[in-house]
Wavefront OBJ file of the C-alpha trace (Angstrom):
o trace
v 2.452 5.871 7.502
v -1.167 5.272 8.844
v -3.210 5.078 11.547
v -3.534 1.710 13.085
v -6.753 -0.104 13.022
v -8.545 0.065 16.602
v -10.812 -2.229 17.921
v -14.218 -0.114 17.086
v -13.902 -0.858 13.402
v -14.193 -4.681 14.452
v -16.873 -6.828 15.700
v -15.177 -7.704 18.987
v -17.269 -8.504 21.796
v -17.018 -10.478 25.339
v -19.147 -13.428 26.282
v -21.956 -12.227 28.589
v -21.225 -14.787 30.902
v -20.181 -12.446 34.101
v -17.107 -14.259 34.464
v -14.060 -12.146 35.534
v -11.070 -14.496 35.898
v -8.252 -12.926 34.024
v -5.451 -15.249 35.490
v -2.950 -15.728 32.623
v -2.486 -19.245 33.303
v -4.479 -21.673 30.952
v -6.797 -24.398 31.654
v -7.068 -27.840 30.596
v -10.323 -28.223 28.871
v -11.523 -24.774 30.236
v -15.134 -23.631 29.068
v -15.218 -21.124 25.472
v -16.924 -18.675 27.770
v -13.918 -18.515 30.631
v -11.180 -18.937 27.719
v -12.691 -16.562 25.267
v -13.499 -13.676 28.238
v -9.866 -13.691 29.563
v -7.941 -13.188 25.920
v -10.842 -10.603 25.334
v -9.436 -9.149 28.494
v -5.788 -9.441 27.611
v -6.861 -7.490 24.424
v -8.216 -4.454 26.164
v -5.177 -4.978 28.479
v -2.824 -4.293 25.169
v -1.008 -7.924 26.538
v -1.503 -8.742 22.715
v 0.640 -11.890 22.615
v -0.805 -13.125 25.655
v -4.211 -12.351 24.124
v -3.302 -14.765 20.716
v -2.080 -16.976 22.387
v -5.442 -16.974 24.460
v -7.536 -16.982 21.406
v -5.997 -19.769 20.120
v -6.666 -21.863 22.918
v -10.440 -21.552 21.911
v -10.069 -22.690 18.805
v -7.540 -25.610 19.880
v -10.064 -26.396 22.781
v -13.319 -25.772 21.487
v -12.835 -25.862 17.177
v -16.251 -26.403 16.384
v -18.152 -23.588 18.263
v -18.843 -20.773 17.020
v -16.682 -18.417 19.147
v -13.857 -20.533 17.637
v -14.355 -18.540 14.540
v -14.444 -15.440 15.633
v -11.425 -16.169 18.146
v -9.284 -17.047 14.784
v -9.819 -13.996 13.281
v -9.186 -12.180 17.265
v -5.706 -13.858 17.525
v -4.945 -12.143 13.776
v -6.146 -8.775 15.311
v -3.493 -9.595 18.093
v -0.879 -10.414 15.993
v -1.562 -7.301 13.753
v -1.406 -4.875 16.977
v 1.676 -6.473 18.257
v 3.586 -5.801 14.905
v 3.828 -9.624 13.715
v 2.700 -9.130 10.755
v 3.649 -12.213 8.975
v 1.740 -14.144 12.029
v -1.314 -11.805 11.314
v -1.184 -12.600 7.530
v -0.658 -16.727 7.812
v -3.576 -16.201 10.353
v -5.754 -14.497 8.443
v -5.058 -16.420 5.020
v -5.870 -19.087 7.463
v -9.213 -18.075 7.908
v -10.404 -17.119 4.300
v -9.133 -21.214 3.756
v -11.169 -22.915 6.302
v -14.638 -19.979 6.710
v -14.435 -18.851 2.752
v -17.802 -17.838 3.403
v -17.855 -16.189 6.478
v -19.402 -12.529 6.961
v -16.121 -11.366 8.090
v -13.906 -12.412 5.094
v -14.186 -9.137 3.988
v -12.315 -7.728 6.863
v -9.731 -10.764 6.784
v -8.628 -9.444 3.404
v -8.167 -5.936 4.742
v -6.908 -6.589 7.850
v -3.943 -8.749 5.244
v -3.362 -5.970 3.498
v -2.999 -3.638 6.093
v -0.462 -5.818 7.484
v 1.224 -5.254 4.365
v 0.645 -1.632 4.035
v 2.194 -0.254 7.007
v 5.611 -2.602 6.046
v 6.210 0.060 3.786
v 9.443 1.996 3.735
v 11.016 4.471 2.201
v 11.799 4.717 -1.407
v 15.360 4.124 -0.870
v 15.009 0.505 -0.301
v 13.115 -2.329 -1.544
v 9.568 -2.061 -2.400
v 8.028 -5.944 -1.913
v 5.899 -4.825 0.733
v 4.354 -2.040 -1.744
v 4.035 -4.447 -4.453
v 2.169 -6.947 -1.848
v 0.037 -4.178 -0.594
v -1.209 -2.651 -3.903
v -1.982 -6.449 -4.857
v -4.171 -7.077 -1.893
v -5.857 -3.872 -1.743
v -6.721 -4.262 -5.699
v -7.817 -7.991 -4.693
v -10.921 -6.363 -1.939
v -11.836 -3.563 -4.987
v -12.388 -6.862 -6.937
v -13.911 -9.568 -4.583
v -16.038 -6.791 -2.436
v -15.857 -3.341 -4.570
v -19.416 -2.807 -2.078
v -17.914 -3.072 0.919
v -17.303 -0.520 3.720
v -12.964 -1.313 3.487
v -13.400 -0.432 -0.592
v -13.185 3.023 -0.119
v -10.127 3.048 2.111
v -8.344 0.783 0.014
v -8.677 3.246 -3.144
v -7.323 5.949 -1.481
v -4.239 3.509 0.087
v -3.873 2.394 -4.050
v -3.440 5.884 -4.864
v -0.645 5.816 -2.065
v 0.741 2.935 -2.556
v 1.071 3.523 -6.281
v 2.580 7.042 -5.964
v 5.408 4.701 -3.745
v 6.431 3.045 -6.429
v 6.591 5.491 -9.065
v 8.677 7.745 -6.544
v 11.011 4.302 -5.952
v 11.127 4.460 -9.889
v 12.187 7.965 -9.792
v 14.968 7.702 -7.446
v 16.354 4.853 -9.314
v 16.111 7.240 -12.871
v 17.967 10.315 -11.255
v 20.467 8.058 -9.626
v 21.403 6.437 -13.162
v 20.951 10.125 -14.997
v 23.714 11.313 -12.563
v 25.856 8.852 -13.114
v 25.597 9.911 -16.494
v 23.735 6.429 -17.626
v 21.204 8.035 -19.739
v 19.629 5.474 -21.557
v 18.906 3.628 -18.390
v 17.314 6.579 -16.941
v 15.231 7.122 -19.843
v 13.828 3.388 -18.952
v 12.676 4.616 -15.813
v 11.378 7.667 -16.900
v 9.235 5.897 -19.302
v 8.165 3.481 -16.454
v 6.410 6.220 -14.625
v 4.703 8.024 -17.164
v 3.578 4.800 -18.755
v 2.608 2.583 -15.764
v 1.987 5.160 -13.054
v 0.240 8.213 -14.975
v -1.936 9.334 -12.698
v 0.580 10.048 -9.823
v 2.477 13.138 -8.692
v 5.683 12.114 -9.974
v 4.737 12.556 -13.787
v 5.684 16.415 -14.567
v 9.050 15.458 -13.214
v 9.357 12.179 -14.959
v 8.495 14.314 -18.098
v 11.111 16.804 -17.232
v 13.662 14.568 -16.494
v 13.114 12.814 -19.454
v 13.912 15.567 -21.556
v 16.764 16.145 -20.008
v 17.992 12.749 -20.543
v 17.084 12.786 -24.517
v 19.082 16.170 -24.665
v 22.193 14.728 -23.026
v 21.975 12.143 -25.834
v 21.487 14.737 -28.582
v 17.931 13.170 -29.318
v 16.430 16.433 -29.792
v 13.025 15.530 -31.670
v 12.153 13.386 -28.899
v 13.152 15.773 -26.294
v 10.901 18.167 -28.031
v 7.922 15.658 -27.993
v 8.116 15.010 -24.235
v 8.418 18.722 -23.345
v 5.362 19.422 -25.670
v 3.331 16.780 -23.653
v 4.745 18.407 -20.525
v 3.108 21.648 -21.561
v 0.029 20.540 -22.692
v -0.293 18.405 -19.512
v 0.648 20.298 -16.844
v 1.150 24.478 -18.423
v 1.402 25.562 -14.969
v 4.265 23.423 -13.611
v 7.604 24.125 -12.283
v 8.984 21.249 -14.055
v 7.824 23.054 -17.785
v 9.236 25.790 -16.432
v 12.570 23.727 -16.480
v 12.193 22.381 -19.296
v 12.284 25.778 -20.801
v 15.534 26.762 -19.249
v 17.267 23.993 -20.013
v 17.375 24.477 -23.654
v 20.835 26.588 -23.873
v 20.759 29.511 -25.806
v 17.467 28.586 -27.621
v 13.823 29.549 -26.932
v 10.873 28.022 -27.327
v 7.799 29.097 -29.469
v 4.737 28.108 -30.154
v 3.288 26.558 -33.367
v -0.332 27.353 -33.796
v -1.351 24.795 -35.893
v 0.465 22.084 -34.110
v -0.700 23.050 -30.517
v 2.840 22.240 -28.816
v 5.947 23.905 -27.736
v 9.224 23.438 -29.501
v 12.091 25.243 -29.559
v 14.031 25.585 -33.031
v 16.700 23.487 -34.124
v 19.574 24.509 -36.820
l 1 2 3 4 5 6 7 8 9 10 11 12 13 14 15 16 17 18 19 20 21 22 23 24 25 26 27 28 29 30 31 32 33 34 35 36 37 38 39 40 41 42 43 44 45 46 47 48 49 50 51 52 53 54 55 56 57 58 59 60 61 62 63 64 65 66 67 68 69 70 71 72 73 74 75 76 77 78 79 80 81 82 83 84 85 86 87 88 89 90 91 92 93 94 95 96 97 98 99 100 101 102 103 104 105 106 107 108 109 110 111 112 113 114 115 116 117 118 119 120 121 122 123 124 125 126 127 128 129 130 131 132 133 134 135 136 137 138 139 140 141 142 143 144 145 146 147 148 149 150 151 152 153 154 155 156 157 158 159 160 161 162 163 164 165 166 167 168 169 170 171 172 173 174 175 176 177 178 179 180 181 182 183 184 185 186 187 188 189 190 191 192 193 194 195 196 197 198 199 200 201 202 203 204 205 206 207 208 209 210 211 212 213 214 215 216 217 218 219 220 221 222 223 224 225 226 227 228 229 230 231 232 233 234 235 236 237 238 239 240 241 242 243 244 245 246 247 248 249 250 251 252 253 254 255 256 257 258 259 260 261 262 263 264
């Protein structure tokens, strides 16, 4: 449901050392430049897991340079374009640990919640990886609202958010079929308290009414229909609303400001 991060939005370079050797096997105490060069290679090779693994070795051979850094946060790239997400996420949670301080922590927390954000599936099954996205996408508009990943991750909360309500949807119409109204009413309520400013709302508000007619709670169907209106006048879902008063019509009381439709 988005499009992958490539390597131009990184800070990935080569070693300008000239060296070439892209054999795959390793070597024992092998210099940062020849180790570092031929993951670097694997990467543009898209032989990702060879590539971590390569990366890796810098940091397990040479841990206190400073290519050892940046080769940490290169094997969690690798990880993340391979699809291992939960590799790329104990990686880069690795890295905010031990570099908390680091100019690319920044990208560390979006690169983890990226990882999370494309785990997301349908509405029709669980939503954990939603819930873990919209938490670490919140967590970079706190920690680095200035950054150049702040306004991505707004738009991907808007997203994200939207997910959930329409999980909370499904879940409401499944339970107002089934004819368990009070239980759909719940998660009604959920999305147009929690998740107002998504595109699920004039539906939430119309199936809400529904549910508080099918209960013969009238007054309250009238006072979500008259929010409806005043919300959202040009909606299919007032529309609806209107029709599925039986026999009655609705008018409008001029001092009040909101449609209702007459009760005996």
């Amino acid at each position: 449901m988005v499009m992958r991060i490539t390597l131009n939005i990184f800070f990935i370079v080569a070693l300008l050392t000239g060296c070439s050797n892209t054999d795959d096997t390793v070597d024992k105490e092998a210099s940062v430049e020849l180790l570092y060069n031929r993951a670097f290679s694997q990467l543009r090779s898209g032989t990702y897991g060879l590539a971590a693994k390569g990366f890796l070795e810098v940091d397990r051979q040479h841990p206190y340079s400073d290519w050892a850094t940046k080769a940490q946060l290169m094997a969690a790239f690798c990880y993340y374009q391979s699809n291992k997400y939960d590799d790329a996420i104990l990686s880069l949670e690795r890295f905010v640990r031990i570099h908390p301080s680091n100019s690319n922590v920044p990208y560390a927390f979006y690169l983890k919640a990226i990882s999370y954000y494309e785990q997301i599936s349908d509405v029709g099954r669980d939503q954990k990886m939603t819930r873990l996205a919209l938490k670490s996408l919140n967590e970079i508009l706190v920690r680095f609202p200035d950054s150049k990943y702040a306004r991505d991750s707004s738009l991907k909360i808007d997203l994200a958010r939207d997910h959930l309500a329409g999980k909370e949807m499904e879940i409401g119409r499944y339970y107002e079929r089934k004819g368990y109204y009070l239980a759909a009413i719940n998660r009604y309520k959920q999305v147009i308290e929690k998740f107002q400013t998504t595109t699920h709302v004039p539906e939430a508000l119309h199936r809400l009414t529904e549910s508080y007619l099918a209960i013969g709670l009238k007054e309250q169907a009238n006072k979500t229909a008259s929010v409806l209106g005043h919300n959202f006048p040009g909606s299919d879902w007032y529309v609806d609303s209107f029709k599925i008063i039986k026999g009655k019509t609705f008018l409008e009381d001029k001092k009040k400001k909101y449609w209702y439709w007459p009760f005996n």
